[in-house]
Backbone bond lengths (Angstrom), bond angles and torsions (degrees), N, CA, C in turn:
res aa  C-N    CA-C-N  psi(-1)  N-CA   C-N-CA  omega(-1)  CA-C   N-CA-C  phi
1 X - - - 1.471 - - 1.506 111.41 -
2 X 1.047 113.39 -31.16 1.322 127.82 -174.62 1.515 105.84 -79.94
3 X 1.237 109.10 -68.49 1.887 91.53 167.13 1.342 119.66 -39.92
4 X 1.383 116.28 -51.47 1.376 110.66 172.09 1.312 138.14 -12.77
5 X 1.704 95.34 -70.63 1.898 119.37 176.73 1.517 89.86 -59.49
6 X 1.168 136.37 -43.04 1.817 127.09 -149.35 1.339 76.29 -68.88
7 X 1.187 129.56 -74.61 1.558 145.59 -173.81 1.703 96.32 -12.36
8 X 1.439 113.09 -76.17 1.324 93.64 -156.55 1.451 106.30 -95.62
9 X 1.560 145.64 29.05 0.731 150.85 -138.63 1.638 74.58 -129.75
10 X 1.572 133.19 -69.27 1.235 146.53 -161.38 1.700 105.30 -64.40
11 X 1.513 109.38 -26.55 1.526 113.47 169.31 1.594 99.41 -83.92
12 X 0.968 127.02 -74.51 1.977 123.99 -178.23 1.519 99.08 -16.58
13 X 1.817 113.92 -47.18 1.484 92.90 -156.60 1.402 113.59 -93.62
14 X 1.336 99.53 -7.88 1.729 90.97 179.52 1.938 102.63 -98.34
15 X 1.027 135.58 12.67 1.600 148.51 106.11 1.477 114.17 1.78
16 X 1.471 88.85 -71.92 1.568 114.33 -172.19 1.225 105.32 -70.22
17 X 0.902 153.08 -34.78 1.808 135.38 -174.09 1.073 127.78 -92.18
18 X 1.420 124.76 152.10 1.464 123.90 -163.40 1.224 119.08 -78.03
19 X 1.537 130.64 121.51 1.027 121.06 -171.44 1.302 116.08 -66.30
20 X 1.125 109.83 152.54 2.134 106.89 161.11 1.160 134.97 -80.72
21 X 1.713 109.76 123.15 1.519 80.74 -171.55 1.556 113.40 -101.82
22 X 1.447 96.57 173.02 1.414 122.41 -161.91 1.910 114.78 -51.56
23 X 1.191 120.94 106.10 1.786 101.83 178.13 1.519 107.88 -72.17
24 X 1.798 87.78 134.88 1.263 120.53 154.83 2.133 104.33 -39.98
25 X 1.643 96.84 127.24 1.606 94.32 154.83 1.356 121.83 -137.86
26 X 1.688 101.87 24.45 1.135 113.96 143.54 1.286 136.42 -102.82
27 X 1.276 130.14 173.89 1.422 128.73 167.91 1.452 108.37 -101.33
28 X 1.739 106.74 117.46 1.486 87.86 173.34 1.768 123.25 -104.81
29 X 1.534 94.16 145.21 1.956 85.82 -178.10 1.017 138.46 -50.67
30 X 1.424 125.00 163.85 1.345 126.93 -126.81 2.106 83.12 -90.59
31 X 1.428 107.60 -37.77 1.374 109.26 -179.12 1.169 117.82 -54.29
32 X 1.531 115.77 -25.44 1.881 108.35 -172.51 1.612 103.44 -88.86
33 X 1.252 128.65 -3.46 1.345 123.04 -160.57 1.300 85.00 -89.00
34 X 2.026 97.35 152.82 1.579 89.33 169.99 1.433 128.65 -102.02
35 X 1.562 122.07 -172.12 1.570 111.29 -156.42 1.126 97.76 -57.64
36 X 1.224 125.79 -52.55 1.586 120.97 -167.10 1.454 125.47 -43.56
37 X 1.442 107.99 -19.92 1.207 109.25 179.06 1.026 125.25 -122.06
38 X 1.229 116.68 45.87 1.816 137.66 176.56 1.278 98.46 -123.53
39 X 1.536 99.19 133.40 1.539 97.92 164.96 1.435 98.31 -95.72
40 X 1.799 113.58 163.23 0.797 135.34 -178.19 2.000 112.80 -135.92
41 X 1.491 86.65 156.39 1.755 82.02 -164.55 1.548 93.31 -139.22
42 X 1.411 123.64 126.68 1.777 145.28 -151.74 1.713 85.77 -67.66
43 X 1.318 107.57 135.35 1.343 113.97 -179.59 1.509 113.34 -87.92
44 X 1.463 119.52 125.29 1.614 116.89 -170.41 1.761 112.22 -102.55
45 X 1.630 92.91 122.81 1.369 105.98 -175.05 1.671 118.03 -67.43
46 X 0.605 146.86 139.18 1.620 172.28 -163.18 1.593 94.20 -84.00
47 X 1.355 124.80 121.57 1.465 101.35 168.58 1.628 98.75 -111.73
48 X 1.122 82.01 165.49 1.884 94.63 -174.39 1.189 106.38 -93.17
49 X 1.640 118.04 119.95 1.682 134.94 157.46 1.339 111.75 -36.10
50 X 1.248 112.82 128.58 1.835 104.40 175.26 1.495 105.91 -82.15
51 X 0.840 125.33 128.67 1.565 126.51 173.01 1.550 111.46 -38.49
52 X 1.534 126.36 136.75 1.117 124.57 175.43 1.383 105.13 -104.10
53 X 1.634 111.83 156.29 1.224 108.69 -176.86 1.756 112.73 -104.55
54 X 0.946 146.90 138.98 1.360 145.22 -170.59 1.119 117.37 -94.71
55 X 1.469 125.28 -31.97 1.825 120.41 144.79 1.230 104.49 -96.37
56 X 1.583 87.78 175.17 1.737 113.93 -167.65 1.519 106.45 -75.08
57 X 1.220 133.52 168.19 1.308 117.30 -178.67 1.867 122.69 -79.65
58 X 0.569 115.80 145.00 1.706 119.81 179.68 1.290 113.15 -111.72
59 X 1.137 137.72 101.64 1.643 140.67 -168.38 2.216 103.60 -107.90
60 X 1.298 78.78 155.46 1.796 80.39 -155.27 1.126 105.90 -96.80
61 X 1.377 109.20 111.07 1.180 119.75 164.70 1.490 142.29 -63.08
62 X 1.203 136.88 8.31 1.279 153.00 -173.38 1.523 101.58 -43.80
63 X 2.050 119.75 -43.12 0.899 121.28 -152.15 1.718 112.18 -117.80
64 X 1.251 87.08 36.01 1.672 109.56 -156.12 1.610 103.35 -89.31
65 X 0.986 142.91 146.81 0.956 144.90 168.79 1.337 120.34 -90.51
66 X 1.551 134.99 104.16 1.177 127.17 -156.00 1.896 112.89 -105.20
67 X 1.155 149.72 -178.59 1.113 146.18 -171.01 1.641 114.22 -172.96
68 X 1.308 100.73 120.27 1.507 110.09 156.72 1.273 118.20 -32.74
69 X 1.625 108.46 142.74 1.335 111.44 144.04 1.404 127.22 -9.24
70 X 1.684 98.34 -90.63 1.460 112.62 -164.40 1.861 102.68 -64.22
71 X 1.289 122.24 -28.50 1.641 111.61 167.33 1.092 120.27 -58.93
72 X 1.474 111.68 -45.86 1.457 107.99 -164.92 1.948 104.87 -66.56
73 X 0.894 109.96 -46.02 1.986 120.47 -175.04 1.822 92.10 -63.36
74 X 1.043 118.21 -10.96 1.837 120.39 -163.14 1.560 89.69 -91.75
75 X 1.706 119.11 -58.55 1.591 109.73 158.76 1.247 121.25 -37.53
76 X 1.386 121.24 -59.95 1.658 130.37 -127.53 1.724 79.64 -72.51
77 X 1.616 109.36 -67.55 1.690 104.23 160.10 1.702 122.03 13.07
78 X 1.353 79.63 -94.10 1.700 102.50 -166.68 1.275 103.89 -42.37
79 X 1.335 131.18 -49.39 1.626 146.15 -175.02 0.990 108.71 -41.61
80 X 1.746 104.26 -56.58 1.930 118.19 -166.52 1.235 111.97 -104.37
81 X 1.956 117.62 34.10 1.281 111.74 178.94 1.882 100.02 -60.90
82 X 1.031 110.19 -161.26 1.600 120.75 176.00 1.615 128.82 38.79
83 X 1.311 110.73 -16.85 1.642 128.89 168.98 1.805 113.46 -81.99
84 X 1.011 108.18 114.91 1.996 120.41 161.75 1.111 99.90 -20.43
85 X 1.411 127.14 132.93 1.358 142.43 -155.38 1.835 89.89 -95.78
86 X 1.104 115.96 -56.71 1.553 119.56 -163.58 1.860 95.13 -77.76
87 X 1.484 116.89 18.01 1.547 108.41 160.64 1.021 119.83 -127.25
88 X 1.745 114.81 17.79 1.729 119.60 158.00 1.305 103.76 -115.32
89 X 1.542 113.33 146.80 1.654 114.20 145.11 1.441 108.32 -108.22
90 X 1.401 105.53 -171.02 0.712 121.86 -169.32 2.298 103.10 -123.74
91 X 1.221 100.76 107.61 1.418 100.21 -161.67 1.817 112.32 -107.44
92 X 1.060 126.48 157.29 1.424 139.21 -152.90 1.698 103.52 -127.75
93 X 1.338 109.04 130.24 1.726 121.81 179.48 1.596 94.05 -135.25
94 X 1.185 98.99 109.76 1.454 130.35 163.67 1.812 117.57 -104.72
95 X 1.769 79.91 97.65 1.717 78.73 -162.54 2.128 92.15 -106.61
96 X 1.575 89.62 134.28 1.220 115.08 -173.57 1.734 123.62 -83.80
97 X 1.706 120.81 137.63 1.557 98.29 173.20 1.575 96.10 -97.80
98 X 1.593 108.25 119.02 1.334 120.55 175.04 1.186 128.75 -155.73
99 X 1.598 132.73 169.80 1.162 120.93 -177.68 1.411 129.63 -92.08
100 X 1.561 122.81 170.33 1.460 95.15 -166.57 1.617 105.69 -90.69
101 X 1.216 113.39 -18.59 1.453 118.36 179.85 1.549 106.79 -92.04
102 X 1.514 102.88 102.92 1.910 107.91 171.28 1.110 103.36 153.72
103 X 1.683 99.81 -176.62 1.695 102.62 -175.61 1.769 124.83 -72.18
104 X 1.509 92.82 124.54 1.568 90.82 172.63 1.350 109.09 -73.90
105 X 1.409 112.89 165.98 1.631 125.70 168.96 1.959 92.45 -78.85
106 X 1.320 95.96 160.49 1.651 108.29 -169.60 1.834 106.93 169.13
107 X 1.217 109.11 120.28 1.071 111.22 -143.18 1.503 118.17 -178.73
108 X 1.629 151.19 169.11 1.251 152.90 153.10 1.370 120.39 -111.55
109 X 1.275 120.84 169.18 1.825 117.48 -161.28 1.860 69.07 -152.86
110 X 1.820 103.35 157.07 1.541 127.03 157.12 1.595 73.81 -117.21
111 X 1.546 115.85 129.62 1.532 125.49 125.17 1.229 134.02 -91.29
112 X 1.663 108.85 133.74 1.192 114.99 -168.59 1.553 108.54 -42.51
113 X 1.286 144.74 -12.03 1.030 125.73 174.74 1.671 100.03 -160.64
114 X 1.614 95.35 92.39 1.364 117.34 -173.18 2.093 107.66 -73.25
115 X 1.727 83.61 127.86 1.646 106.21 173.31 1.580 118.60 -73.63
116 X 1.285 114.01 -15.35 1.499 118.30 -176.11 1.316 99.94 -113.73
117 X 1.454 123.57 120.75 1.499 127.45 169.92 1.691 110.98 -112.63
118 X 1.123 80.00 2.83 1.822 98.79 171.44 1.590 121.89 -91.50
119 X 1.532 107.76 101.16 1.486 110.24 -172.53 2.035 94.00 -143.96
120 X 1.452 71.85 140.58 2.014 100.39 -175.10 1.268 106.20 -137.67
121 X 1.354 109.11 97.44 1.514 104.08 -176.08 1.679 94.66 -110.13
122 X 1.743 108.25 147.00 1.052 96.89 166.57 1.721 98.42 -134.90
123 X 1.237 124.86 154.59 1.358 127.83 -167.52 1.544 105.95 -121.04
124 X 1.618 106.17 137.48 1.514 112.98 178.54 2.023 103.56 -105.02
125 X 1.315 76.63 126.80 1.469 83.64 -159.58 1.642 106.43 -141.11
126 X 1.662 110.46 162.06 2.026 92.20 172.75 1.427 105.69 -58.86
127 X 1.414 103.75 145.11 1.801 90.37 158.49 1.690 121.52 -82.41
128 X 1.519 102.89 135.97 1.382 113.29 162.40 1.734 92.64 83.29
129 X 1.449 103.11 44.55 1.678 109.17 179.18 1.581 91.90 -124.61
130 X 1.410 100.92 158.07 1.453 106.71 179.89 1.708 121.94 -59.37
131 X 1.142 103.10 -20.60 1.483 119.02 163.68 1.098 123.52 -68.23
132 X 1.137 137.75 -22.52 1.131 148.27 106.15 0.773 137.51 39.36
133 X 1.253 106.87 -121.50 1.609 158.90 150.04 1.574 112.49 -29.23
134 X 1.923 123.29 -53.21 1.368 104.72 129.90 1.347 141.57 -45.46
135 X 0.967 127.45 -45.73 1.309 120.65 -176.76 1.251 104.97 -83.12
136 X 1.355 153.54 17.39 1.293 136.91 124.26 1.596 136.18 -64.20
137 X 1.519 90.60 -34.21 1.487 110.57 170.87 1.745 117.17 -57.62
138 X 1.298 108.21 -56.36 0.967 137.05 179.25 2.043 105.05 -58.33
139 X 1.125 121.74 -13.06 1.660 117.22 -178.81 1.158 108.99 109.86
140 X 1.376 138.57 -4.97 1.412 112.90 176.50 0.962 133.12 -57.79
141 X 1.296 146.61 145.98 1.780 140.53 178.87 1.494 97.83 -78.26
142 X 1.518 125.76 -42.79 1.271 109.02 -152.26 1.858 98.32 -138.69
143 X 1.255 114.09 143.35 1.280 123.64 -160.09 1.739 113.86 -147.25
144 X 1.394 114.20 112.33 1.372 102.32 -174.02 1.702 114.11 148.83
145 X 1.479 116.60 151.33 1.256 113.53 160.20 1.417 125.65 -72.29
146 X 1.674 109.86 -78.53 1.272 122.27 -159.00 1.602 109.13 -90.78
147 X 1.541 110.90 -32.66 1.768 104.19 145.07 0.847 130.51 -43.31
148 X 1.607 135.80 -35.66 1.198 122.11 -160.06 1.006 85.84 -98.11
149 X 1.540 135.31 -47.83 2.010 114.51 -159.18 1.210 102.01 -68.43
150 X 1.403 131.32 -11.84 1.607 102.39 177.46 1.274 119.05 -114.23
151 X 2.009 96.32 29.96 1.762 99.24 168.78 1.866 86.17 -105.68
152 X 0.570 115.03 -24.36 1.863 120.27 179.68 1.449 99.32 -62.90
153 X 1.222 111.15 -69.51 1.842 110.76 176.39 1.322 125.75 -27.80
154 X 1.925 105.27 -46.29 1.252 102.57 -160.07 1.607 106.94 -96.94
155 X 1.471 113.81 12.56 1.670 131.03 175.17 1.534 103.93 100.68
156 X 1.146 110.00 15.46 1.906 111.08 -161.49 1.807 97.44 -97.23
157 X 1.686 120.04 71.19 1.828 131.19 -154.97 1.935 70.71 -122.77
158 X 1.137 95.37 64.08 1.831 91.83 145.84 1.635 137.05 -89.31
159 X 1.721 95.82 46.96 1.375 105.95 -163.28 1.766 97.83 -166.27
160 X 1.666 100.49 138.33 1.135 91.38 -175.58 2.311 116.12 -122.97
161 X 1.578 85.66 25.62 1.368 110.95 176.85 1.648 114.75 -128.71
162 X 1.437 119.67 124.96 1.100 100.98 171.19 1.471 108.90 -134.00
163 X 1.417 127.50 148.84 1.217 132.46 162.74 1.307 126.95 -111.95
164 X 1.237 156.28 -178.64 1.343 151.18 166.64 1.819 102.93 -170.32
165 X 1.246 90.34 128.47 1.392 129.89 170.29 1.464 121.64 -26.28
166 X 1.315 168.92 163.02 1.418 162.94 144.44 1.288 81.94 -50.95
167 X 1.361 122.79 -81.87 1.787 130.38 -133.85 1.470 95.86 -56.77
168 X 1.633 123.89 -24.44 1.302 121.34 -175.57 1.449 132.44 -95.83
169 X 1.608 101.84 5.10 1.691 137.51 175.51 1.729 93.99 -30.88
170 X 1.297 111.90 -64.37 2.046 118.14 -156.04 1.283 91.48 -97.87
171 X 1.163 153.72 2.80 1.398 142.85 162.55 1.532 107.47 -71.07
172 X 1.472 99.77 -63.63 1.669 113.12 167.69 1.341 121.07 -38.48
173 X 1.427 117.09 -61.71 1.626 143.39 165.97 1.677 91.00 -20.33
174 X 1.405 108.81 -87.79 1.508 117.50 179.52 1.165 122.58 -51.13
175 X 1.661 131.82 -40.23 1.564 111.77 172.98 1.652 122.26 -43.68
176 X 1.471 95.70 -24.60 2.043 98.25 -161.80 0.899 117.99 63.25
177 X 1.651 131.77 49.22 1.484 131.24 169.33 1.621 125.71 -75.65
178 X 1.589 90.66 -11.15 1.358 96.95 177.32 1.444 128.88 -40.80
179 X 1.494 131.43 -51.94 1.339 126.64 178.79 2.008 104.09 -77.72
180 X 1.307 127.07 -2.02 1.403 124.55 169.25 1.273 98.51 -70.28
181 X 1.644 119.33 -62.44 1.325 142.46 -123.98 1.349 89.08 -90.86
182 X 1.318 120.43 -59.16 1.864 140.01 -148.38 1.877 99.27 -63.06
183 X 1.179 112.83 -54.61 1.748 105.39 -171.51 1.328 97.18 -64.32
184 X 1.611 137.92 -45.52 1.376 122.20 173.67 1.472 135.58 -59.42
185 X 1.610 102.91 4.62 1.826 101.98 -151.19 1.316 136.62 23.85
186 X 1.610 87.60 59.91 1.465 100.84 167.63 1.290 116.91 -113.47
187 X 1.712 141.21 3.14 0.821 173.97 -178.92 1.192 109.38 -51.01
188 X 1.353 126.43 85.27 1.856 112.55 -163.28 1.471 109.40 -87.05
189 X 1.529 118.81 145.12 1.168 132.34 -167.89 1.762 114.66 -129.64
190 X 0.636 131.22 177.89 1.718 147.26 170.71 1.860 98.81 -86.63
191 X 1.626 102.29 -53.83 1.514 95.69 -171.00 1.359 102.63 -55.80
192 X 1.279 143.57 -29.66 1.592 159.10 -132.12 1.509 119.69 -121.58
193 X 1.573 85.59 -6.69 1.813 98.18 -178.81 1.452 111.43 42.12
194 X 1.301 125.58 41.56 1.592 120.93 -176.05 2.022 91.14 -125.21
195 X 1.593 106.05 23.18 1.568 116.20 177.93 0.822 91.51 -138.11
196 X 1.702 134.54 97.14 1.612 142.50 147.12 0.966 107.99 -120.92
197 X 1.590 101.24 176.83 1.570 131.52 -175.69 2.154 101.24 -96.05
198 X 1.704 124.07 -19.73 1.089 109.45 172.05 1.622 115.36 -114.57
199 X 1.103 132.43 91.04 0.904 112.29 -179.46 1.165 146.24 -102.67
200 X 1.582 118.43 9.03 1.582 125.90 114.25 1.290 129.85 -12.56
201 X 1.997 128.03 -50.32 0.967 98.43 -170.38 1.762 99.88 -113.18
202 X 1.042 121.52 4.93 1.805 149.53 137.33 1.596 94.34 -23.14
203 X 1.271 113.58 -58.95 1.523 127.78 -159.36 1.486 103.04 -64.07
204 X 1.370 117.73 -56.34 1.132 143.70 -161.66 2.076 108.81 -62.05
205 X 1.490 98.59 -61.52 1.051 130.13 -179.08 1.876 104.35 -40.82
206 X 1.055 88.25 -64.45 1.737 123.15 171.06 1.193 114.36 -33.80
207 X 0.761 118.67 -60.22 2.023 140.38 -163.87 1.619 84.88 -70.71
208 X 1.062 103.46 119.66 1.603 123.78 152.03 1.859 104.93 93.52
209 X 0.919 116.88 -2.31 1.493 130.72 158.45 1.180 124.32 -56.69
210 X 1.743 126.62 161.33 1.286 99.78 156.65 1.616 91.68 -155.64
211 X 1.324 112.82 169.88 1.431 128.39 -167.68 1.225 119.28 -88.54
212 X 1.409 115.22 130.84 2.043 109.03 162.77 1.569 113.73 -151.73
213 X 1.116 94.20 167.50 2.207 99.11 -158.22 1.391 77.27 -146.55
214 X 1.593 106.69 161.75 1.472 115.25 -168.69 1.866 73.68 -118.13
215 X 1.464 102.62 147.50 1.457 122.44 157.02 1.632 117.66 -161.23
216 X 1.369 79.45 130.50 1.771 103.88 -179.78 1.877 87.35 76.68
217 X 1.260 126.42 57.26 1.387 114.06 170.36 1.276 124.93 46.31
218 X 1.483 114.87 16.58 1.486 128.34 168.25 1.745 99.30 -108.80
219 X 1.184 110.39 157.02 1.435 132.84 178.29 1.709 109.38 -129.63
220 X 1.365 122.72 96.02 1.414 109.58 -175.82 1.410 106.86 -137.83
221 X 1.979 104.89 144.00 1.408 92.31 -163.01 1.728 81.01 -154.01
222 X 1.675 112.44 156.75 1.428 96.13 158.05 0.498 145.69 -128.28
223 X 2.009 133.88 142.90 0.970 146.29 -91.66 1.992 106.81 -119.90
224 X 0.978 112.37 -32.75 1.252 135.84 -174.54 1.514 145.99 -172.87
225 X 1.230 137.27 157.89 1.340 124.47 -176.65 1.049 114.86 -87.91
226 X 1.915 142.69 148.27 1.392 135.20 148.09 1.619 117.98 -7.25
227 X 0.991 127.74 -73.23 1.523 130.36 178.50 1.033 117.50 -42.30
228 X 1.385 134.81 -18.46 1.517 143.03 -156.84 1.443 97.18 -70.99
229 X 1.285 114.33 161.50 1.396 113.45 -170.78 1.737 96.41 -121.81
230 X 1.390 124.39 155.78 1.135 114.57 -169.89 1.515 133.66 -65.32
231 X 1.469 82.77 -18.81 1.986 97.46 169.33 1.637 106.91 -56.06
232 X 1.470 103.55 -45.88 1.788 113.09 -158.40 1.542 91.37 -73.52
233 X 1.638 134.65 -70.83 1.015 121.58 -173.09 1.727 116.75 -43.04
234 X 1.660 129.96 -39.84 1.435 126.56 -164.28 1.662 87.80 -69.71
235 X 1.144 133.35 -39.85 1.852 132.87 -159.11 1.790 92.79 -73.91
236 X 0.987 106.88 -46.71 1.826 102.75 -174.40 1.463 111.32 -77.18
237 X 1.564 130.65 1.38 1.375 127.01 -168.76 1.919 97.73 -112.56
238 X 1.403 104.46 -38.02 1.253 114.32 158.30 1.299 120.16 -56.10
239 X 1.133 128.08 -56.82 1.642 129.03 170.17 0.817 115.80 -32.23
240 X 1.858 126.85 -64.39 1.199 153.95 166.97 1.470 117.10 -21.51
241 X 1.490 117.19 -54.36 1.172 110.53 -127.50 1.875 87.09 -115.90
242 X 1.815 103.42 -10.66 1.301 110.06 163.13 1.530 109.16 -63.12
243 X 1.557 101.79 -49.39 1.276 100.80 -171.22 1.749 111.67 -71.26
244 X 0.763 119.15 11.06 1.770 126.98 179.55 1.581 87.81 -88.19
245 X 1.188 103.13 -77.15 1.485 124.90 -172.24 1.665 110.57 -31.33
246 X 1.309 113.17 -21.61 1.304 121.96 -164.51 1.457 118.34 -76.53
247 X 2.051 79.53 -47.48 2.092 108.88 -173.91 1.445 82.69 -67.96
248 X 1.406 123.57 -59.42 1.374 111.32 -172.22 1.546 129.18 -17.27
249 X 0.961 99.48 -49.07 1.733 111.30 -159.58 1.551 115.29 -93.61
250 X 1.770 97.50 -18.30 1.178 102.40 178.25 1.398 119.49 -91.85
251 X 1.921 117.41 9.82 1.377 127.80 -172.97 1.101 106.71 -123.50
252 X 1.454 117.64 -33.62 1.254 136.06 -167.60 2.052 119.15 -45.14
253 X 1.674 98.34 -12.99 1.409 114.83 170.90 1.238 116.00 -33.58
254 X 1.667 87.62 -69.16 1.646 128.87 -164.13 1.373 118.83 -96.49
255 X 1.405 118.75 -27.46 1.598 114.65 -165.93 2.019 83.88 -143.98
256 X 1.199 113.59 112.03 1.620 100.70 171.83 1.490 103.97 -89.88
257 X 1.729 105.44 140.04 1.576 101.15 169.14 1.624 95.10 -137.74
258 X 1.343 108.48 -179.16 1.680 129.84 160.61 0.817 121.21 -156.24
259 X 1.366 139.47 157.98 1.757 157.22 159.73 1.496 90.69 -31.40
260 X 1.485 127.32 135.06 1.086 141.09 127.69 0.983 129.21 -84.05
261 X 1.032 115.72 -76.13 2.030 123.20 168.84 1.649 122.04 -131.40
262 X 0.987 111.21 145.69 1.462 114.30 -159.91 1.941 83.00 -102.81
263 X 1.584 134.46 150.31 1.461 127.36 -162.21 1.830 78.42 -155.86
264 X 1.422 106.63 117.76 1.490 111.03 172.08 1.724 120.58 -99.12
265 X 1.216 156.23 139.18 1.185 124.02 -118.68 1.590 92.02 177.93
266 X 1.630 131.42 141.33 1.103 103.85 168.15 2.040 98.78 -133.60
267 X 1.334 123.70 -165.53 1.292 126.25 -177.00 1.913 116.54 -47.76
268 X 1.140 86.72 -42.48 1.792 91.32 179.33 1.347 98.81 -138.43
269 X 1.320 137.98 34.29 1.547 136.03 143.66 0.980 136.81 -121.06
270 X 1.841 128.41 135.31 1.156 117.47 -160.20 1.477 119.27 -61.38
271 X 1.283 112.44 -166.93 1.239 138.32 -174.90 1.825 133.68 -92.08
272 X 1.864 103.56 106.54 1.755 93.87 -163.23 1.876 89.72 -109.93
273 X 1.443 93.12 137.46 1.788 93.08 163.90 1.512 109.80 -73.73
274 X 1.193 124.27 133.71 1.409 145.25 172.54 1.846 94.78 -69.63
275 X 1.535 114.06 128.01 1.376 122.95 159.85 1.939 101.66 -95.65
276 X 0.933 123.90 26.46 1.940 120.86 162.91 1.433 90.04 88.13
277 X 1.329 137.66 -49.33 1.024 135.16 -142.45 1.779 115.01 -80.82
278 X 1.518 123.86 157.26 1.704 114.25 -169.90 1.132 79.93 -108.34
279 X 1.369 157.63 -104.77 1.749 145.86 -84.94 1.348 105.17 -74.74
280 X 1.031 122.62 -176.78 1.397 109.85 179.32 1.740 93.54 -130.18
281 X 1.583 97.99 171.53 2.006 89.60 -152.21 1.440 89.86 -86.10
282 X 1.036 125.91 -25.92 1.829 122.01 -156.23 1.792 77.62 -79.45
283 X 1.738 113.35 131.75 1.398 127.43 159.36 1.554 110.25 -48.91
284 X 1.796 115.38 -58.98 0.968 106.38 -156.87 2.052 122.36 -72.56
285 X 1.048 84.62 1.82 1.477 107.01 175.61 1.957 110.93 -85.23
286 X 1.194 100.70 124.23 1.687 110.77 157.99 1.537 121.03 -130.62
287 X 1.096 101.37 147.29 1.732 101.10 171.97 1.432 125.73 -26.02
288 X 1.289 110.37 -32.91 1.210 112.85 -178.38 1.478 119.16 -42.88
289 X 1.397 78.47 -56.67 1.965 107.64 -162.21 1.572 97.71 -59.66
290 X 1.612 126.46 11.81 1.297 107.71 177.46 1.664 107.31 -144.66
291 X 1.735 95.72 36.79 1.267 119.00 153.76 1.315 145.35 -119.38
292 X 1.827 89.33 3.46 1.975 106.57 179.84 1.486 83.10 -78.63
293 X 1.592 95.80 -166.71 1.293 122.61 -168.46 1.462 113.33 -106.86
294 X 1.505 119.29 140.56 1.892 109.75 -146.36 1.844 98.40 -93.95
């Protein structure tokens, strides 16, 4: 009797235990498994490059409102009634069709009847060299190697011309004035002729000039003073725009550009596109009338 109970006591318990189950010795595909048991990994969207454009933009003028000479200076006027005449000019945007990758125009103009009579040249030169010694004679404010870069360093640019010497090419090189020098364009270069061997007649050349660099496919420089009479401003925009015409042709190899619109403009007044033309449309109006005092 007693074996008996062991008997079924030893069957009840193996009843009780979990069977094992059988291993898989296949692999099953990835399609029969169910969702739950797929991993999954968040799908990453691609974003789309905006197209870049390779020229500057050109917006169409068809519907543009264009203006004479003598109109446009007949606004600029009215704008800058009540302001000191000798503390506006009158400034010029020569906006170019060109690309953004290539040579800008950059460069100096003498206008026949220069708006800036304000010139500070200072020259990097040996100190206590005969070069020097002219160029003190001659007006420079500032004269010198290692004086001058460490009046430049310390923000002390009481000058808004600079030249430097050949012999003083690797002195300069080594100060690293470039990020002082470069946002002011004072940065002397070979392209810029502000790096010669005379600079006496560097000096000369200099005096009564004035500077312009094309950026963002604009060319802007200024053009004249309030007082100017409309003859003087049309002779200095002509000058100008020969001399545009000039860089033009001399880049045009490698980078083609042209005049888009010529935009006449003064210190605190907006901006009129020039149609080429001088008279002004109202009869009772002459040039004159925009040479009294406002």
């Amino acid at each position: 009797m007693a074996s008996q109970r062991l008997c079924f006591a030893s069957l009840a318990k193996a009843t009780l235990q979990a069977a094992a189950r059988p291993q898989l010795t296949t692999t099953v595909p990835r399609f029969l498994v169910p969702a739950f048991g797929q991993t999954r990994t968040a799908a990453t969207k691609k974003e789309k490059k905006k197209p870049k454009h390779k020229a500057f933009r050109i917006y169409d003028k068809s519907k543009l409102d264009q203006f004479s000479l003598c109109d446009a200076m007949r606004y600029i006027r009215a704008v800058e009634v009540g302001r000191p005449p000798l503390g506006v000019t009158y400034d010029i945007a020569v906006k170019l069709r060109t690309n953004k990758d290539g040579a800008v125009l950059r460069d100096r103009i003498r206008l026949p009847y220069p708006c800036n009579s304000d010139f500070r040249i200072a020259v990097i030169c040996k100190e206590d060299s005969v070069v020097a010694t002219e160029a003190r004679a001659d007006g420079a404010v500032a004269v010198g190697e290692e004086s001058l870069f460490a009046a430049i360093k310390a923000g002390d640019i009481n000058f808004n011309r600079l030249l430097c010497h050949v012999d003083s090419v690797g002195a300069l090189s080594k100060a690293g004035l470039g990020p002082v020098l470069g946002p002011h364009g004072l940065m002397p270069s070979v392209k810029t002729k502000t790096i010669t061997n005379d600079i006496r007649e560097q000096m000369r050349d200099m005096a009564g000039t004035d500077n312009y660099r094309e950026r963002g496919g604009v060319v802007r420089m200024a053009i004249g003073q309030l007082h100017f009479t409309p003859e003087m401003i049309s002779d200095n925009i002509k000058s100008f725009m020969t001399k545009i015409k000039q860089d033009i042709r001399a880049v045009e190899r490698t980078t083609p550009k042209s005049v888009d619109e010529v935009v006449l403009s003064s210190t605190n007044g907006p901006g009129f596109s020039l149609s080429g033309s001088f008279a002004p449309t109202d009869e009772t109006l002459t040039p004159a009338h925009l040479t009294s005092v406002m």
